[in-house]
Structures are given as structure tokens and as C-alpha cells.
TORLOPA-207244 format. One record per residue (C-alpha): residue number from 1; residue in one letter; chain; x, y, z. Coordinates in Angstrom, 2 decimals. Each point is the difference from the previous one (the first is absolute). Example, Ala and Ser with C-alpha at 12.3 -4.5 7.8 and 13.67 -1.06 7.14 Angstrom:
(1; "A"; "A"; (12.30; -4.50; 7.80)) (2; "S"; "A"; (1.37; 3.44; -0.66)) 
END
This chain:
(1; "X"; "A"; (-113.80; 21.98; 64.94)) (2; "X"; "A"; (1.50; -3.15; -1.50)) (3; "X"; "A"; (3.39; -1.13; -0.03)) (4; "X"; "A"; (1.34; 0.15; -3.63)) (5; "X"; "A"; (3.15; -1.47; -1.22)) (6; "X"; "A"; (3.18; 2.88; -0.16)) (7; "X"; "A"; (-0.37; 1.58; -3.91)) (8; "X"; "A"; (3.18; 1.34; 0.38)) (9; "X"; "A"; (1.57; -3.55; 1.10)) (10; "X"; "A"; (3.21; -0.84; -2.22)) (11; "X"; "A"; (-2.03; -3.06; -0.63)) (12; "X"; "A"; (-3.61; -0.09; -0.60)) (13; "X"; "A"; (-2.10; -2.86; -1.28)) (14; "X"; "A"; (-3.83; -0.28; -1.05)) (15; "X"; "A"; (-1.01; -3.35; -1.89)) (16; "X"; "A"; (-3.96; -1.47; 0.03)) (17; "X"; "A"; (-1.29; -3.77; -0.60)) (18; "X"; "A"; (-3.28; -1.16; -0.48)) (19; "X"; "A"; (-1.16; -3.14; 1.68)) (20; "X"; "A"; (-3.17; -1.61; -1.17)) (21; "X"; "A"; (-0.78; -0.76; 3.90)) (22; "X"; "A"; (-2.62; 1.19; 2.24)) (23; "X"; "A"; (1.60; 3.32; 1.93)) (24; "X"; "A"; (-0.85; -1.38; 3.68)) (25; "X"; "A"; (2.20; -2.85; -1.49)) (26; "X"; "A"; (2.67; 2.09; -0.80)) (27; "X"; "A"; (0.26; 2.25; 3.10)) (28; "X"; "A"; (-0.09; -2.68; 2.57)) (29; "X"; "A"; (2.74; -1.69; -2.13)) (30; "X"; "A"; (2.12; 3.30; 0.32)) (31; "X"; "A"; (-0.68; 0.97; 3.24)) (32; "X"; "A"; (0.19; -3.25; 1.75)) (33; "X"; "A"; (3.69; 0.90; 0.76)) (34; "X"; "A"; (0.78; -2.88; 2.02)) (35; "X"; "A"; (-0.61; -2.25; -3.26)) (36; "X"; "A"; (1.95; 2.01; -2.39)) (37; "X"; "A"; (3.27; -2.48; -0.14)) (38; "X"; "A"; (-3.24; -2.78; -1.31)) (39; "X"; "A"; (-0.54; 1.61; -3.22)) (40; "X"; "A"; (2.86; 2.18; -0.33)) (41; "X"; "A"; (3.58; -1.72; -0.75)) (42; "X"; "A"; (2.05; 3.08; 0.38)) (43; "X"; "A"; (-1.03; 0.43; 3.66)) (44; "X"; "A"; (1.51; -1.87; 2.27)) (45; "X"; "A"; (-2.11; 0.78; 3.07)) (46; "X"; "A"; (-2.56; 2.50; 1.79)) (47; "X"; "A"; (-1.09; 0.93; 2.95)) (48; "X"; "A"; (-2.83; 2.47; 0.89)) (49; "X"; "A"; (-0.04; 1.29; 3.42)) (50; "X"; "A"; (-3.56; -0.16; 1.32)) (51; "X"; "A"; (-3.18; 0.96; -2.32)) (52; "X"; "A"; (0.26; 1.61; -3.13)) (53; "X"; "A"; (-0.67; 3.67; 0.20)) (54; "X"; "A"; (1.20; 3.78; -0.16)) (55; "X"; "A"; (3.25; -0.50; 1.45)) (56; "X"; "A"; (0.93; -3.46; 0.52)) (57; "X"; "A"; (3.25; -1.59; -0.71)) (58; "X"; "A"; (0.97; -2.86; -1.97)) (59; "X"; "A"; (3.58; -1.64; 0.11)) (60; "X"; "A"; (0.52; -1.92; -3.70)) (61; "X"; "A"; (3.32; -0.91; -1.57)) (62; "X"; "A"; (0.45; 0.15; -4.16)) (63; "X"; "A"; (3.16; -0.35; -2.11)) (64; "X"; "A"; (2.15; -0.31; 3.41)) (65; "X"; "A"; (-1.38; 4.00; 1.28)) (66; "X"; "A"; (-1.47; -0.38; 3.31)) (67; "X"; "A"; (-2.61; 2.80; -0.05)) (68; "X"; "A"; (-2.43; 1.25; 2.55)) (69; "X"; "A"; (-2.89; 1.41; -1.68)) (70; "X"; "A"; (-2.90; 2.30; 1.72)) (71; "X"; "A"; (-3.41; 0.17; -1.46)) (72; "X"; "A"; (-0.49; 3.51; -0.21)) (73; "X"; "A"; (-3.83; -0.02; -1.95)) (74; "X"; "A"; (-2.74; -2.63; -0.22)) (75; "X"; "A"; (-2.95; 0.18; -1.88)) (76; "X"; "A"; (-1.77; -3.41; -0.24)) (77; "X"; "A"; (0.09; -1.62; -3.16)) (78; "X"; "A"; (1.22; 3.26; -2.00)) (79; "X"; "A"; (3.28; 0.89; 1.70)) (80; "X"; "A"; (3.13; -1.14; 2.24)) (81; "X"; "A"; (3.27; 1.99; 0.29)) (82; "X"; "A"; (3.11; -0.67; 1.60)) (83; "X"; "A"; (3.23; 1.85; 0.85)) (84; "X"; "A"; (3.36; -1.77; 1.21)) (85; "X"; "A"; (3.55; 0.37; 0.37)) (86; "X"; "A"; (2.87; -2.19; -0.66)) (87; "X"; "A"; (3.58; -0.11; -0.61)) (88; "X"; "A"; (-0.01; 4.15; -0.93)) (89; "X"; "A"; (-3.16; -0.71; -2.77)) (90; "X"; "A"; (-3.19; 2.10; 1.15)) (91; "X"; "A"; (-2.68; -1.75; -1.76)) (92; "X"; "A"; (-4.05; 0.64; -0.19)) (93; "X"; "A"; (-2.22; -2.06; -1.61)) (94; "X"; "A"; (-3.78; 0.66; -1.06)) (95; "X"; "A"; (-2.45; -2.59; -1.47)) (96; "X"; "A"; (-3.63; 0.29; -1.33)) (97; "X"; "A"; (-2.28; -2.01; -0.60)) (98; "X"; "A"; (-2.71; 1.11; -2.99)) (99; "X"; "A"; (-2.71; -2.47; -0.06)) (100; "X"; "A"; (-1.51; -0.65; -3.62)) (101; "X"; "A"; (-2.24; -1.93; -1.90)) (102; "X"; "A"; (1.90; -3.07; -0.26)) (103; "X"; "A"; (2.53; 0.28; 2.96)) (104; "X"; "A"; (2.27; 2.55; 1.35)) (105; "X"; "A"; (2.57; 2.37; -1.48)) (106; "X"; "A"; (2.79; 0.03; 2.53)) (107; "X"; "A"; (2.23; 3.06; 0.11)) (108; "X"; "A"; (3.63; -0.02; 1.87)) (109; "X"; "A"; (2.09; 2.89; -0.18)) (110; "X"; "A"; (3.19; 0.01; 2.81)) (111; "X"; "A"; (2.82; 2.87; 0.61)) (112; "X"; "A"; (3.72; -0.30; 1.16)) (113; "X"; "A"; (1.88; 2.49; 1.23)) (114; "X"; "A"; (3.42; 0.25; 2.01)) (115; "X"; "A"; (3.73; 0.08; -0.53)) (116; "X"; "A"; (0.06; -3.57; -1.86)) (117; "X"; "A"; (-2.24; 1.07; -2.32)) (118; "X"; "A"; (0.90; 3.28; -0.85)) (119; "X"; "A"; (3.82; -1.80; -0.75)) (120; "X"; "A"; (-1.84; -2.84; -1.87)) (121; "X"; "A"; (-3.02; 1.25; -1.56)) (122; "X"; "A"; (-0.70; -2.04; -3.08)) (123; "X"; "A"; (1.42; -3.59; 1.44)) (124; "X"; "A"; (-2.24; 0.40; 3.03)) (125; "X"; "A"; (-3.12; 1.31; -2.53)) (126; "X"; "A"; (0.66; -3.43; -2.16)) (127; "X"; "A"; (-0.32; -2.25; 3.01)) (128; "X"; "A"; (-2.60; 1.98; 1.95)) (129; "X"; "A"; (-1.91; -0.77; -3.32)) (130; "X"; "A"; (0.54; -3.25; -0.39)) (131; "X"; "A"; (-1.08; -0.40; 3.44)) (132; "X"; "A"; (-3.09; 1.95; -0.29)) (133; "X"; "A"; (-0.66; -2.33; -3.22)) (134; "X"; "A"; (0.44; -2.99; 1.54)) (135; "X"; "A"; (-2.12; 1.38; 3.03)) (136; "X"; "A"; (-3.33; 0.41; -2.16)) (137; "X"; "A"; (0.69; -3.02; -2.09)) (138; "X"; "A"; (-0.01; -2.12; 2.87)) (139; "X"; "A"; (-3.46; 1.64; 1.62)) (140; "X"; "A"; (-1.47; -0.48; -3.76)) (141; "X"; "A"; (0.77; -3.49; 0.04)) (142; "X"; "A"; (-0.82; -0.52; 3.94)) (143; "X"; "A"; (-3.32; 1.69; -0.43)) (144; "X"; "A"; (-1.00; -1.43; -3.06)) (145; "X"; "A"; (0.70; -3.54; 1.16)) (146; "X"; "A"; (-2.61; 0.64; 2.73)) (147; "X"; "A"; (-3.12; 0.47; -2.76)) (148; "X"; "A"; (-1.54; 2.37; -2.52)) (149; "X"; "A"; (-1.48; 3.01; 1.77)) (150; "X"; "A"; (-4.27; -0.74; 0.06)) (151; "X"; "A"; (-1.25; 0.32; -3.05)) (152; "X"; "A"; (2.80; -0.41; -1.50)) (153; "X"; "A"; (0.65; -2.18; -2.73)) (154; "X"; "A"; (3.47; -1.74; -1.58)) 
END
């Protein structure tokens, strides 16, 4: 069965972006961990721990939270998901990828859960968000540097 985020989470987030980019484009961008602090300003570093698969582990380090982060579901190009712990925050993360006509609709949706956020609920929701926003912005522009997806046309 795969891993969804926590629907009863204090904080839940689901937000979508379209990138005119070819999907292989757009997953190897995303899942190429190791690269993530390239195109991504908000993260500072990452590490994955050996290949990329059902449960791997990734160190990575955003907004000063150190997290450890293991892949719990893999589906080429269509799916990646992620659970981690840090600082009392339980957090799991699901993307899709939706290939279309002219690109790729990519989906993000992420849950925290824990003391911190049950006390803080809507600061933590406003920067989880802004986070999350910044996230897909930065893969849209990133991707969509890298060429129109076949076919395509500007």
C-alpha cells in the first residue's frame, strides 16, 4: 500500500505546478538528491545514502532543521515519498508526477505532526507553505531552463 501523508496532521499541505518540461526532465531533477542545494536556495545541503530506492536515507538540511528523511515508496517517474523526523516535527511528504501534453503537472502534498505543531499550528502551516511554494517554484524554473518537453513548443 502506499505511504500517504497523515490527514489528521495539525498541518496538512497539498499545492500543484505545472512545468512546461519533459517529465524524465523533471524527475531526475527531483530525485537527484545529491544536487538539490543546485537548484534549490532554501536547502542548504543533501546527502543520499547509497541508491535511491524503497528505504534509503537521505541526510539534507533546510531553514536550519537537520532532518533525516527515509524513502518509504518509489514508483519511477510517477511517485517518491519520504518520512523524517526532526526537532519533535513528524513530517511525510508525497509527490507525483502527471505527465501531460505539454509537460508535467507536479503534485506535492507534506504532513506535520508532533508536540511543536500541535502548540503552533498555523505559524508552522504558513512557513511549511511557503516552503513547499518555494520548493515547486524552484523545480519549475530548474526544469524549464533545461528545454521544452519534445514536441513541445514556446
Amino acid at each position: 500500500m502506499a505511504m500517504d501523508v497523515n490527514r489528521n496532521a495539525p498541518v496538512v499541505i497539498e499545492l500543484e505546478v505545472f512545468t512546461r518540461a519533459a517529465p524524465g526532465t523533471v524527475w531526475n531533477l527531483h530525485t537527484d538528491i545529491d544536487r538539490w542545494s543546485d537548484w534549490n536556495p532554501h536547502i542548504e545541503r543533501a546527502n543520499l545514502r547509497g541508491s535511491l530506492r524503497v528505504g534509503a536515507t537521505f541526510d539534507w538540511r533546510i531553514a536550519g532543521l537537520e532532518i533525516t528523511s527515509t524513502v518509504a515508496d518509489l514508483v519511477p517517474q510517477r511517485r517518491i515519498a519520504w518520512g523524517g523526523r526532526t526537532r519533535g516535527i513528524d513530517g511525510l511528504h508525497v509527490w507525483t508526477f502527471s505527465p501531460q501534453p505539454e509537460g508535467v503537472l507536479v503534485r506535492t502534498e507534506e504532513s506535520w505532526d508532533g508536540e511543536p505543531v500541535r502548540v503552533d499550528p498555523t505559524n508552522l502551516r504558513i512557513a511549511l507553505e511557503a516552503s513547499l511554494r518555494d520548493w515547486l517554484s524552484a523545480l519549475k524554473k530548474t526544469a524549464e531552463a533545461d528545454g521544452l518537453p519534445e514536441g513541445g513548443s514556446a
